[in-house]
C-alpha positions as CSV (number, residue, x, y, z in Angstrom):
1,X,-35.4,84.1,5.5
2,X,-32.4,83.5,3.8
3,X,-29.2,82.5,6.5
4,X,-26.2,85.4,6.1
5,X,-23.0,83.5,5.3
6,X,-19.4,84.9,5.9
7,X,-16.0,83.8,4.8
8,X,-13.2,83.0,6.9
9,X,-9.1,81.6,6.4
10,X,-8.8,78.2,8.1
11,X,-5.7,80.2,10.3
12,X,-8.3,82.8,11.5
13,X,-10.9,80.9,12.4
14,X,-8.3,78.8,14.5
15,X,-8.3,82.3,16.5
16,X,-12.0,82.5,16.4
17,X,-12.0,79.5,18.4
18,X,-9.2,80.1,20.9
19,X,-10.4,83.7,21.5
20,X,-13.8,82.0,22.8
21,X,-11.5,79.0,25.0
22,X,-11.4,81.0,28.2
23,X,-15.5,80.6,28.8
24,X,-16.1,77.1,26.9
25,X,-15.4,73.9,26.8
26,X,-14.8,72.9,23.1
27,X,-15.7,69.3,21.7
28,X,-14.0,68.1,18.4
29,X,-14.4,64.9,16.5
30,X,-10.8,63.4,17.0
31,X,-9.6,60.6,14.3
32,X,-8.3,57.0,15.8
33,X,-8.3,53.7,14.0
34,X,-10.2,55.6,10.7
35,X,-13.3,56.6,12.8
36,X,-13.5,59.9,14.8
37,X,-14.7,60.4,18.3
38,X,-15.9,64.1,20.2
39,X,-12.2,64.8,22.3
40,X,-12.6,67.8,24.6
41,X,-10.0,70.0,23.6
42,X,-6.9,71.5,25.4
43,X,-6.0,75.0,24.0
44,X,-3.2,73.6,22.1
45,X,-5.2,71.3,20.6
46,X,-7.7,73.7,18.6
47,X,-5.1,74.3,15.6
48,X,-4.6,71.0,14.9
49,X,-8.2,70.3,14.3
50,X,-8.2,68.8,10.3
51,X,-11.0,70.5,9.2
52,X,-11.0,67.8,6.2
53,X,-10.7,64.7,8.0
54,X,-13.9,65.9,9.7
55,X,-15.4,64.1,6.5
56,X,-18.6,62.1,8.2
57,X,-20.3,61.9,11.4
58,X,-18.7,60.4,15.1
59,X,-19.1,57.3,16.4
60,X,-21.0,58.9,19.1
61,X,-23.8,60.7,18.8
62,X,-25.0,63.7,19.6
63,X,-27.1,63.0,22.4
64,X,-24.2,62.0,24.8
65,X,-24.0,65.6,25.6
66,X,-27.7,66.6,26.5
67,X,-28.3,63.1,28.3
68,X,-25.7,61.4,30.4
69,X,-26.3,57.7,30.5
70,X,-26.6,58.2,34.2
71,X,-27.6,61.2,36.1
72,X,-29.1,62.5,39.4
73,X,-32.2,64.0,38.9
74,X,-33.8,64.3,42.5
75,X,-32.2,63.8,46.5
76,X,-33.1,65.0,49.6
77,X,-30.5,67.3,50.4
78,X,-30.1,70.0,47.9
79,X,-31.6,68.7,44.9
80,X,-32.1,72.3,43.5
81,X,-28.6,72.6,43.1
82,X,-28.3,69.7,40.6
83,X,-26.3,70.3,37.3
84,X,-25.7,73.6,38.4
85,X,-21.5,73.3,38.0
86,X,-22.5,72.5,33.9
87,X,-20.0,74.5,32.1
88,X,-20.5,75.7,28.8
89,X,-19.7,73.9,25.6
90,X,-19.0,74.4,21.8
91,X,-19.2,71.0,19.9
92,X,-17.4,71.8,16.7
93,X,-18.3,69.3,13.4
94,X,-21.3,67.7,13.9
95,X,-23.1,66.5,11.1
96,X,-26.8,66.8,10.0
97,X,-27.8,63.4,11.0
98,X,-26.9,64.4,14.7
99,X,-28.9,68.0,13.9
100,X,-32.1,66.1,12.7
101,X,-31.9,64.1,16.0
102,X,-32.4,67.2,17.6
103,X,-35.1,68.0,16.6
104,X,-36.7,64.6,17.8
105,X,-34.9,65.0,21.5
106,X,-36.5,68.7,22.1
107,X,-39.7,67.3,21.3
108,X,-39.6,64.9,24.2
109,X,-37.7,66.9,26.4
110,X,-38.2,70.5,25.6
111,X,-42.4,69.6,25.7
112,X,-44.0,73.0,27.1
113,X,-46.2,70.7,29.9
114,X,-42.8,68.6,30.5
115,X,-40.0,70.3,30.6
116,X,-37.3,68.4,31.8
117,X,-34.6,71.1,33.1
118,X,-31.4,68.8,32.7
119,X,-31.9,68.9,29.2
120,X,-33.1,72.5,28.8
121,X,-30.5,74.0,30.8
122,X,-27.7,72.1,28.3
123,X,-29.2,72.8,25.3
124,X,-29.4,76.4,26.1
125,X,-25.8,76.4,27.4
126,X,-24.0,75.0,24.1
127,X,-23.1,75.9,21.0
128,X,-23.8,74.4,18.2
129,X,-21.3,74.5,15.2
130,X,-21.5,71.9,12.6
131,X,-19.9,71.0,9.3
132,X,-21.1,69.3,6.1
133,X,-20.3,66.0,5.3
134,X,-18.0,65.4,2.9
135,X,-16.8,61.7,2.4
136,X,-19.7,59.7,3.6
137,X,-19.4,56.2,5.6
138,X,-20.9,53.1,3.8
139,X,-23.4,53.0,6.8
140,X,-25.0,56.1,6.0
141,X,-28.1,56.5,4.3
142,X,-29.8,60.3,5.6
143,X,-31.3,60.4,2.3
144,X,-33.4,57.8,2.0
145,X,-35.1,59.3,5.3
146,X,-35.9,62.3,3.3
147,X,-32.4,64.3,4.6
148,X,-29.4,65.2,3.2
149,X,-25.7,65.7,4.2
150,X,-25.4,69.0,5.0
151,X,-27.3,71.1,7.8
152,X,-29.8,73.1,6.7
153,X,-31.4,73.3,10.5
154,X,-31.1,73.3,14.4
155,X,-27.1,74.8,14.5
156,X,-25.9,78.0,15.5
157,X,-22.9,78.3,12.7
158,X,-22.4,75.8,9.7
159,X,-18.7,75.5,8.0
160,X,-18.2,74.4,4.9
161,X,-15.1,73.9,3.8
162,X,-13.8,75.6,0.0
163,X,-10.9,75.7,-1.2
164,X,-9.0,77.7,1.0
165,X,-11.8,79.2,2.9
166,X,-14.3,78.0,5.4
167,X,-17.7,79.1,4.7
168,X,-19.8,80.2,7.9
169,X,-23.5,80.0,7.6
170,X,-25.7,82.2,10.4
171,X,-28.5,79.4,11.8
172,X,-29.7,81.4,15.2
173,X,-29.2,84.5,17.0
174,X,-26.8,82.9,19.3
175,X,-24.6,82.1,16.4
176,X,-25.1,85.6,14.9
177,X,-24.0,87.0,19.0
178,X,-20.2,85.2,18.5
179,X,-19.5,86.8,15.3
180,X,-20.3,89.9,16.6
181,X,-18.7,89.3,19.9
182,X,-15.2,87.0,19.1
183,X,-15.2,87.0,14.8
184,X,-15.2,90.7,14.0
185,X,-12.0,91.0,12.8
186,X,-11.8,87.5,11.2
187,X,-14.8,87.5,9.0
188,X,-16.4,88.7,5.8
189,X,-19.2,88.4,3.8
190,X,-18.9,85.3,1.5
191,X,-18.7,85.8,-2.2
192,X,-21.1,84.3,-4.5
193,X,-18.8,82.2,-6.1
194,X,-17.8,80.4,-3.0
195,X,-21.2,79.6,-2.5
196,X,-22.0,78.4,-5.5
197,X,-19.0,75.9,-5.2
198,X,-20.7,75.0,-1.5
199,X,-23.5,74.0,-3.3
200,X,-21.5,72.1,-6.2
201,X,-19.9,70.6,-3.4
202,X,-23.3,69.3,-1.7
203,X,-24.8,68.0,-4.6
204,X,-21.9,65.9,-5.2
205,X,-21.5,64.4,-1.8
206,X,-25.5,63.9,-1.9
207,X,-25.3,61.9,-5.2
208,X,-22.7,59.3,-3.6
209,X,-24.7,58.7,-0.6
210,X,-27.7,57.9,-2.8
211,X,-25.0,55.7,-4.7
212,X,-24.0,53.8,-1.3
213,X,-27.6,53.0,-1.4
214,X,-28.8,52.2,-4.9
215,X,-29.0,48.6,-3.4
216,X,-31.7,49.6,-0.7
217,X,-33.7,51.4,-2.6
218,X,-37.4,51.1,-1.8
219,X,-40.4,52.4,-4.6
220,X,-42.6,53.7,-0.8
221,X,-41.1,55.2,2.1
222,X,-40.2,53.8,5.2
223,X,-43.7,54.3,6.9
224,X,-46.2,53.2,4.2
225,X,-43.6,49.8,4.1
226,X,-44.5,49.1,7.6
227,X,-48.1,50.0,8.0
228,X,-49.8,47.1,6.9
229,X,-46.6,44.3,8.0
230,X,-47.4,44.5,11.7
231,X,-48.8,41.4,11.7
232,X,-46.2,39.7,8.9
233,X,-44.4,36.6,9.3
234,X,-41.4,38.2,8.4
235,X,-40.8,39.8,11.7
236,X,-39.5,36.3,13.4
237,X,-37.4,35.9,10.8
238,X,-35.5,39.3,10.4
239,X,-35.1,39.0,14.3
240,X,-32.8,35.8,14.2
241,X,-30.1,37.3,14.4
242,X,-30.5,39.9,16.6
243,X,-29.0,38.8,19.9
244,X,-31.0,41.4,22.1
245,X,-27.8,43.9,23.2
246,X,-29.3,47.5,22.9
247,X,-26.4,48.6,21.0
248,X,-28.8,50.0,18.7
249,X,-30.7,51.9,20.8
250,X,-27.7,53.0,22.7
251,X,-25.5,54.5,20.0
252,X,-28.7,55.7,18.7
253,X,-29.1,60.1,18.7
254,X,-33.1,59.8,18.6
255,X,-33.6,56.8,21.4
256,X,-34.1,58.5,24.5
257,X,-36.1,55.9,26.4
258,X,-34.8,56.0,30.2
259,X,-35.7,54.4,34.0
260,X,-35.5,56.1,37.2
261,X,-34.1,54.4,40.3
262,X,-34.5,55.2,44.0
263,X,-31.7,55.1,46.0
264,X,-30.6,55.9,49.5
265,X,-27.0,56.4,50.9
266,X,-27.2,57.4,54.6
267,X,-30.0,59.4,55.2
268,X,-29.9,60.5,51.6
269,X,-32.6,59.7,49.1
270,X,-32.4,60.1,46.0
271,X,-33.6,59.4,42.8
272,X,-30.9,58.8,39.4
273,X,-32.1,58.3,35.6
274,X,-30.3,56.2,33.5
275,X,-30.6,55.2,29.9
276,X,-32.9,52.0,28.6
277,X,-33.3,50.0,26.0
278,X,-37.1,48.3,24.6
279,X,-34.7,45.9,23.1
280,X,-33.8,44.3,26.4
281,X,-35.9,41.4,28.5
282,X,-38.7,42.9,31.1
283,X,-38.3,46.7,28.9
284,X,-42.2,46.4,28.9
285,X,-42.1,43.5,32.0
286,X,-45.6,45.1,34.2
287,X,-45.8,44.3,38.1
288,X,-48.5,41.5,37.7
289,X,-45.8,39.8,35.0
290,X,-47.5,40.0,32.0
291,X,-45.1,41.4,29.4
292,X,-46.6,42.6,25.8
293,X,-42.9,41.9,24.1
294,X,-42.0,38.5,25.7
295,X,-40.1,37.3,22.6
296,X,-37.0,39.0,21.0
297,X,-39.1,39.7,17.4
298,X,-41.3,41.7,18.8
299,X,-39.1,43.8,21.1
300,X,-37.0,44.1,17.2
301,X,-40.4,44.9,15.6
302,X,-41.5,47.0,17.8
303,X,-38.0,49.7,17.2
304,X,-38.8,49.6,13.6
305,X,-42.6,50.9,13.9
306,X,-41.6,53.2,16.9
307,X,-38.9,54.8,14.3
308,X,-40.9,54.8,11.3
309,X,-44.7,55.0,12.4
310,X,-45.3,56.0,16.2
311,X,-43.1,58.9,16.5
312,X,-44.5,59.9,12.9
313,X,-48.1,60.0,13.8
314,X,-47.3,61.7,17.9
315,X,-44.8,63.9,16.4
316,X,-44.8,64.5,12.8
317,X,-41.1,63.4,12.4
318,X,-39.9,60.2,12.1
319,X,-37.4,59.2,14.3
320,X,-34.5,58.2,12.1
321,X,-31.8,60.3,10.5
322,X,-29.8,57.9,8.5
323,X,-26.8,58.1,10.3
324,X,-26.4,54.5,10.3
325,X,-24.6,54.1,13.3
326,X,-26.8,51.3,14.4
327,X,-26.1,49.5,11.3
328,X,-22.3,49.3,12.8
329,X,-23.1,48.8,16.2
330,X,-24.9,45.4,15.8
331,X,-23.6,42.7,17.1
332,X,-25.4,40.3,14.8
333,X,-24.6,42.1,11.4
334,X,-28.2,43.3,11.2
335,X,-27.8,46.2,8.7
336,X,-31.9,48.1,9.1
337,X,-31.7,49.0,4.8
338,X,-31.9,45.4,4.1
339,X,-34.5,45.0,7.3
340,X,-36.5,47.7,5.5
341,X,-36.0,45.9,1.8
342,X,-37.1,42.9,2.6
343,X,-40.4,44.3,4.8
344,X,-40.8,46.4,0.9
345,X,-40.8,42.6,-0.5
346,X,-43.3,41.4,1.4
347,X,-47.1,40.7,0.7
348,X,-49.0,43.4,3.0
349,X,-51.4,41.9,5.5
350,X,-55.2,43.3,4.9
351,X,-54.9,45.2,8.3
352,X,-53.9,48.8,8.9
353,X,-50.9,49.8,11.0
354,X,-53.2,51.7,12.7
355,X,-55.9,49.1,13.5
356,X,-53.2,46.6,14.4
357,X,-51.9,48.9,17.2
358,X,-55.5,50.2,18.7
């Protein structure tokens, strides 16, 4: 089915978005020192959103709002009544790699035999309106992960900017539900000529990420490079320089590894979550002492196979979007294209992936 798009003037969609202030909280990407960050917005602040400096993705991503990097999940004393103060939220301009990530997150969380209700009870609660990319970052490569930068799933409305207009694509009911409700009077449906520049627009911005990366190109995907280099000598060497931080993991959207804690304050139990990382010491550590990822290389390996291979075979999706973020983040100047090219380079060991791992 083919998403409805309207049309909208940059001043009225400023009203769009303060009509719907008194029951939201609205996240914007915010510029300072050239990269942007998600500000929560004062009323004032909604019209001086720059709708075309919103150009790339934030430096954080997307899942800093569906999991806090620490939270209460259990106590004694009225644990039913956790996260129950969670207002609701827009988050305006996000950008595709975040969406993709999405999609990855639900899966784990939104699993119909484990539900976990923190998560489910923000996801339902926010509003999703993203914005195509249109000046990507060096770092970025969504399409060599078979993506592109531009939503095309898991938001509620899309703009895209042209020329004086922003275009507003329909992604879900709840998207359709504020146009009805807050947008009447503001919008219209969107000439074909305004999409047609959209799509001018896309394929342009799509070429010059594939340009950023004409240096990393590999002839197979990410997955068929690694199965077969479990095993590869390689692996030491590419982790050299990797001095065991978790940025990677952290600014990550798809890594959503975690440890709970037991605590007690009084007569108070209770028990919290927090974010992990399998790039740090004793990650995979077991009671008796035996750890299967003693060494640094393959804690690094094992990210790279868990991206490209494990959540591909559990989940059908691999678990990178491209946004690069962790290629800024590292502390050692590890950038995971030339990781990837140089695992391309190598001679394949006779083994499988598959047989490696079982």
């Amino acid at each position: 089915m083919v998403n409805r798009v309207f049309q909208i003037k940059i001043t009225d969609w400023v009203s769009f978005l303060e009509d719907m202030y008194r029951e939201y909280d609205i996240y914007a990407p915010q510029s300072f020192e050239d990269k942007l960050y998600f500000e929560f917005l004062d009323k004032s602040d909604i019209k001086n959103i720059s709708y075309r400096d919103i150009a790339y993705r934030t430096v954080q991503p997307i899942k800093i709002f569906f999991l806090p990097v620490g939270e209460t999940v259990s106590n004694t004393s009225n644990s039913e009544e956790i996260d129950k103060n969670y207002k609701k939220k827009i988050l305006v301009g996000l950008k595709a790699c975040d969406l993709n990530a999405l999609s990855i997150l639900d899966e784990v969380y939104l699993d119909e035999d484990f539900i976990d209700p923190f998560y489910k009870h923000r996801r339902e609660d926010t509003i999703i309106i993203s914005s195509d990319c249109t000046d990507p970052l060096e770092s970025c490569f969504c399409t060599e992960v078979d993506s592109q930068p531009y939503p095309v799933k898991n938001f509620d409305l899309n703009l895209s900017l042209v020329d004086n207009y922003i275009l507003i694509e329909v992604g879900s009911e709840k998207g359709q539900k504020l146009i009805d409700e807050y947008g009447k009077d503001y919008f219209k449906e969107a000439n074909n000529g305004l999409i047609d520049k959209r799509e001018q627009n896309r394929e342009k911005i799509k070429s010059k990420v594939e340009e950023i990366n004409t240096e990393f190109a590999t002839k197979d995907s990410y997955d068929l490079i690694l199965k077969g280099n479990y095993e590869s000598e390689i692996w030491e060497e590419l982790a050299e320089d990797c001095v065991e931080c978790g940025g990677c993991t952290n600014i990550c959207p798809t890594c959503h590894c975690f440890i709970l804690v037991d605590g007690a304050k009084g007569e108070e139990f209770f028990k919290n979550k927090y974010w992990d990382s399998c790039q740090l010491d004793d990650f995979t550590k077991m009671a008796a002492g035996e750890d299967p990822r003693d060494e640094i290389w393959k804690r690094f390996r094992n990210r790279y196979f868990c991206k490209y291979n494990y959540k591909l075979d559990n989940f059908n999706i691999i678990a990178c979007t491209g946004c690069g973020r962790c290629i800024e983040a590292c502390q050692g100047d590890i950038d995971k294209r030339e990781v990837l090219k140089k695992v391309s380079e190598t001679k394949k060991n006779k083994k499988t992936n598959r047989e490696e791992v079982n």
